[in-house]
N, C-alpha and C positions, 0 to 999 in steps of 0.2 A: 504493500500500500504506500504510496506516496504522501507527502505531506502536501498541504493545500494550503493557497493565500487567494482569499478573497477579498475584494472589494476596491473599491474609483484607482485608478492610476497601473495597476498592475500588470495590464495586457498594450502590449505594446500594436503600434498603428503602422506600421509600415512594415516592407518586405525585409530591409534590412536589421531591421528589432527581430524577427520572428527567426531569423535565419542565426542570429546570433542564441537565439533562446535554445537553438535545435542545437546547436554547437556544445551546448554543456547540458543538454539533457531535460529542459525546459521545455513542458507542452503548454500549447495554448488554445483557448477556445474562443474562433471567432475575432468580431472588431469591437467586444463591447468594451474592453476593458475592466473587465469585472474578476479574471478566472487564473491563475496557474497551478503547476502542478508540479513539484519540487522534488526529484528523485532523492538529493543527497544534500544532510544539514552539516556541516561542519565550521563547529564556532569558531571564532576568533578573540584570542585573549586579551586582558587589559586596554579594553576599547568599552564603550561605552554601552551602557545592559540596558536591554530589550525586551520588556515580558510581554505573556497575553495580555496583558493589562493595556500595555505603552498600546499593543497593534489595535487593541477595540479602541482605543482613543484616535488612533490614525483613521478610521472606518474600516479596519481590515478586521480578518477572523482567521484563525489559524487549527486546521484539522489534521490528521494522522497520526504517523508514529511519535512526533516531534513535539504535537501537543501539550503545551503548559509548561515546556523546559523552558530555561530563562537563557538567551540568547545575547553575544554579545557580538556586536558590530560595530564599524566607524561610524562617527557622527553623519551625518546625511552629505552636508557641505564636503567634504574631503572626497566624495563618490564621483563628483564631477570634475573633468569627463571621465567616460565609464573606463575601467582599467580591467581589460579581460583578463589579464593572469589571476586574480582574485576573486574573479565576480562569481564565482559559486562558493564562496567563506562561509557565508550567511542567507539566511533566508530575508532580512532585510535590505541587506547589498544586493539581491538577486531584484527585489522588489524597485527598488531606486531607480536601480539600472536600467531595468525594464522602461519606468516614465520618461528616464532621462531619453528612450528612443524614440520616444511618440512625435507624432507630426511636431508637438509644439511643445518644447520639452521645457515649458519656461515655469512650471507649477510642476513640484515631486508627489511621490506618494503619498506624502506626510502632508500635501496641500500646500507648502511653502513655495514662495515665489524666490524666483534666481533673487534676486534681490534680498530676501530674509536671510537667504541660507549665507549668502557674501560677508552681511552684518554678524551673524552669527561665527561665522567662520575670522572676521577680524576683531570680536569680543574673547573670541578664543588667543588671540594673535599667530593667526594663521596667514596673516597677507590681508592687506584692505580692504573695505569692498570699494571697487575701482571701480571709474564710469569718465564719460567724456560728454560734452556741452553743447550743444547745439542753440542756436542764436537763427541760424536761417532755414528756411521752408524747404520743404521737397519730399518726397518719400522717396524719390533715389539716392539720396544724401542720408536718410535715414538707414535703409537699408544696406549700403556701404560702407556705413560708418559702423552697425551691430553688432558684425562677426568679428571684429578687431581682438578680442578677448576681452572687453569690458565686463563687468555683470549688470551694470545698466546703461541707461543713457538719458542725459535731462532733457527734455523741449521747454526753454525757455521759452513763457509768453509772458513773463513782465519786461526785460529787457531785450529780446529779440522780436524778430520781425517775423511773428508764427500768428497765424488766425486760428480759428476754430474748426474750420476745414483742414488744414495743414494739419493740425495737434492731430485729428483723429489719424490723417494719412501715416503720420510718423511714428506713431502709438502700436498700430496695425503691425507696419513694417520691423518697429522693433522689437514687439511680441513676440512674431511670426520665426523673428530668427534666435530664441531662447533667450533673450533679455530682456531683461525690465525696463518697462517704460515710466521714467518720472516726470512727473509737469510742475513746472513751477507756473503759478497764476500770477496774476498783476496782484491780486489781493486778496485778504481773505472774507471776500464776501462770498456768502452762500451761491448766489445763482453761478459764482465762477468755480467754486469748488464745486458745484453740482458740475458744469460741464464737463471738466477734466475728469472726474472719478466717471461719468455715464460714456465718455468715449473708451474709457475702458484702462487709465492709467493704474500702475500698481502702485505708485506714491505720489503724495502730494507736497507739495512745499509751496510756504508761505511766506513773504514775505512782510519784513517788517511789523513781526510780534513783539509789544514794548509791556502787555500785563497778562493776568492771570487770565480775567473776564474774555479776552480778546483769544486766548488759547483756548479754552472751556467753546467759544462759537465756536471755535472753527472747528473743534470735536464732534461737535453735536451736530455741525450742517455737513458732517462727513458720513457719522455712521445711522444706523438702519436703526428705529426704535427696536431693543431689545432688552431684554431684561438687563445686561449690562450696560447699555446704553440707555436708559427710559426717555432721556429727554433729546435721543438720536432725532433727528428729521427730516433725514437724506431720503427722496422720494424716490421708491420703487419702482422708475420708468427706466431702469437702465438694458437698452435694446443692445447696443454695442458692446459693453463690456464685458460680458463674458469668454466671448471670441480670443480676448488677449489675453483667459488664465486657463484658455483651453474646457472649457466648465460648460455647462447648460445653462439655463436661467436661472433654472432654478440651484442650483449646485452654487453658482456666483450669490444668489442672493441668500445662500443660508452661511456662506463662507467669506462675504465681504468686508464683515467688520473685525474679522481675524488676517484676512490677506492685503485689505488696503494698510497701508503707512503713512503717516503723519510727522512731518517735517515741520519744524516753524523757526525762522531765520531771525537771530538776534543778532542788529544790527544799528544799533543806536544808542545812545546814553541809557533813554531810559528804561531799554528792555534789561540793558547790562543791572542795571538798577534792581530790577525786579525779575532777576535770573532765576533766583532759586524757586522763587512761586513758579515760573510758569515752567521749569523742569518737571515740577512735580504733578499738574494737570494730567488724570488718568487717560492715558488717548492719545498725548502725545510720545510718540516713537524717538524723533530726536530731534536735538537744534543742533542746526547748523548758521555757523558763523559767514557773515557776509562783510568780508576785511575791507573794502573803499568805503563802503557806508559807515562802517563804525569809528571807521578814521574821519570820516566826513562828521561825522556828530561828536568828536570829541575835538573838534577844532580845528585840526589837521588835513595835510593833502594828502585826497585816498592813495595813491601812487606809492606814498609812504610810510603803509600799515605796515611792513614789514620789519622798518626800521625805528618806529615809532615806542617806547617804552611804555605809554601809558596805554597801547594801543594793544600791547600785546598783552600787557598784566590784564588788560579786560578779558582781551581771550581765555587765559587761564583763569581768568575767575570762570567766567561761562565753561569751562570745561569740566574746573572742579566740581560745579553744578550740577552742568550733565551727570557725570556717571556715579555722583554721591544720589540720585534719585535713580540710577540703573535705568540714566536712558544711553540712546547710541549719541556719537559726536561726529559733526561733519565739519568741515574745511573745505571752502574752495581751494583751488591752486592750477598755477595753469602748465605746470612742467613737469616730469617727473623728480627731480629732487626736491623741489618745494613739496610735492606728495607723499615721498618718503620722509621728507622733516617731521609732516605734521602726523603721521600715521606712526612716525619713531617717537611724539610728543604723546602723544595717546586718544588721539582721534579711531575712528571707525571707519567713516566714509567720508574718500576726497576724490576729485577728477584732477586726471593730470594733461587739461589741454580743452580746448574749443574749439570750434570749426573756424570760426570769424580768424580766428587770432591766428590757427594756422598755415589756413591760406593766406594770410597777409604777410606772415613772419615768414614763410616760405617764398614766397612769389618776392615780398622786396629784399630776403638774400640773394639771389639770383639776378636780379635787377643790380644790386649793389657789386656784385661780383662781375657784370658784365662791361657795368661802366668803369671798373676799377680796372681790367684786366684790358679795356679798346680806351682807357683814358694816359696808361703809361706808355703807350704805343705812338699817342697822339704829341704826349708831351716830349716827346724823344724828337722825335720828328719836328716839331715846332722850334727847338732848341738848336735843332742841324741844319735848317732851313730847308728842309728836304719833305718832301707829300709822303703819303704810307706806302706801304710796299701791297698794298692791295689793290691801286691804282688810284685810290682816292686822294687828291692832291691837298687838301685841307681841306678845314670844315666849312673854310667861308667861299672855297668854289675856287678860288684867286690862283692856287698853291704857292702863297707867298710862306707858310707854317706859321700863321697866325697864331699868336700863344693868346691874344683875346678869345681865340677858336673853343680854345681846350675849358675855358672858364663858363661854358654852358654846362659842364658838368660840375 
């Protein structure tokens, strides 16, 4: 008799999930994602314990020989990508694995969004959870930018140029390719937090939370009334979003107010002011720091957050905050050394880059490199009274080697 895992995530959606199951001895039934059948259990030690307890709390059930032993497996996060030499250790590594092959492998078995598991995996200090910035519109830009290795990716609509058509196209696209999609709004007013969560984001971040009261709404106009929530008010019209955690409707709306995240960006005097209260607002996930702003509100030119002393002591007060109320801590940054500073400082979650910034930093290296490398050529030649050796006799046409020539650049 075989041992048995049932329930949501299990059965993998595609050919090359099923061909990999048949490989170690894994049958499956069907596209429902409901069903496997596990020849052979072999634990793995000193790794993190697994009962029937933990798998009915996942939605799963556990039947056969194997029933009711107490299993030990890696944490979830550490499973991705799937590593075939070990993937039959455990019956919950076998179970992961399997999700991580489904068409949309951005929600595991356990219901956690790539994004959870990232956060989870750099609370452990396992590596950060990484993501990269997006400022301009497109879902080819979206899509190109997902596979990079990120675990998520932001669409900026407070400070880029993304509308509400765009946010759904880019949300879609970077679903689709196992990432989290985050949105940051202009604010946290409800009907703009309603959009972003109903196109189907798996976090939200808000800008410019400075109290308690202003953290506590933007909770409430996030989640679904529930008994944990009672005074939730986020309206059960969401047509889109399920698509982007892989779920039904119904499956999205019994498991939204566990799979969305709540971000809220202290970025001002007086949020710094009133850090510790709104760390500790049930609902919110984490604050992340917004360095020009906060340099901007403490008098300072944002450019100079980095260098600024009284700019940074805010930071670590706001960090000390964070994780003394066991939330997560985010950081912009736009390089990877700045990422690793602040991820070596004790942050969580940082991006090391943006699109804007880029393509601009790229495009005017290459600019600067080309007029450096046709400008020594020019000035050589203006100096010998002699045109280039390209045939162009100067830049003012003459071939007198005008050195006024060379001062266009």
């Amino acid at each position: 008799m075989n041992d048995v895992i049932e329930g949501l995530g299990a059965i993998p959606g595609d050919e090359r999930a099923r061909q990999m199951a048949s490989d170690i001895g894994i049958t499956s039934v069907g596209r429902t994602r409901k069903l496997i059948s596990i020849p052979n259990v072999i634990p793995i030690t000193n790794e993190e314990t697994v009962d029937s307890a933990n798998l009915s709390n996942a939605g799963l059930t556990h039947s056969g020989p194997s029933s009711g032993r107490t299993i030990s497996c890696k944490p979830s996060y550490q499973l991705w990508p799937v590593d075939r030499s070990t993937i039959d250790c455990s019956i919950i590594q076998i179970t992961l694995a399997m999700a991580y092959q489904n068409a949309s492998p951005v929600v595991n078995a356990f219901g956690k969004t790539r994004l959870q598991e990232s956060l989870e995996r750099a609370r452990d200090r396992q590596g950060p959870s990484l993501g990269q910035w997006l400022a301009l519109p497109g879902h080819a830009l979206a899509k190109t930018i997902a596979p990079l290795g990120e675990d998520w990716v932001l669409i900026d609509c407070e400070h880029g140029h993304i509308d509400d058509y765009n946010m759904y196209l880019q949300i879609s696209a970077i679903s689709s390719s196992g990432v989290s999609p985050v949105v940051r709004i202009p604010a946290g007013e409800p009907w703009m937090v309603k959009r972003a969560l109903d196109a189907g984001a798996h976090a939200i971040m808000v800008p410019m939370c400075e109290t308690k009261e202003q953290a506590m709404q933007i909770v409430e106009s996030a989640k679904y009334p529930s008994k944990s929530y009672p005074n939730g008010f986020r309206g059960t019209g969401a047509m889109f979003a399920p698509a982007a955690f892989n779920l039904t409707g119904r499956e999205y709306l019994l498991n939204a107010n566990s799979n969305v995240m709540i971000f809220v960006q202290i970025e001002s005097r007086k949020g710094v002011e009133n850090v510790e209260e709104i760390a500790k607002v049930d609902g919110i996930d984490m604050l992340f720091i917004g360095p020009n702003d906060l340099a901007s509100s403490l008098g300072y030119v944002a450019f100079d957050h980095a260098t600024t002393p009284e700019v940074q002591q805010a930071t670590q007060r706001i960090l000390d905050a964070t994780l003394a109320a066991g939330k997560y801590a985010g950081h912009f940054a736009l390089d990877a050394a700045t990422a690793a500073q602040r991820y070596e400082q004790g942050f969580h979650f940082v991006n090391c880059g943006a699109d804007i910034v880029a393509l601009t930093s790229q495009m005017s290296a290459e600019i600067r490199k080309v007029k450096d490398l046709t400008t020594k050529d020019l000035a050589y030649n203006a100096a010998n009274g002699s045109g280039s050796e390209n045939g162009v006799k100067s830049l003012d046409g003459r071939g007198n080697g005008s050195v006024d020539a060379v001062k266009l650049y």
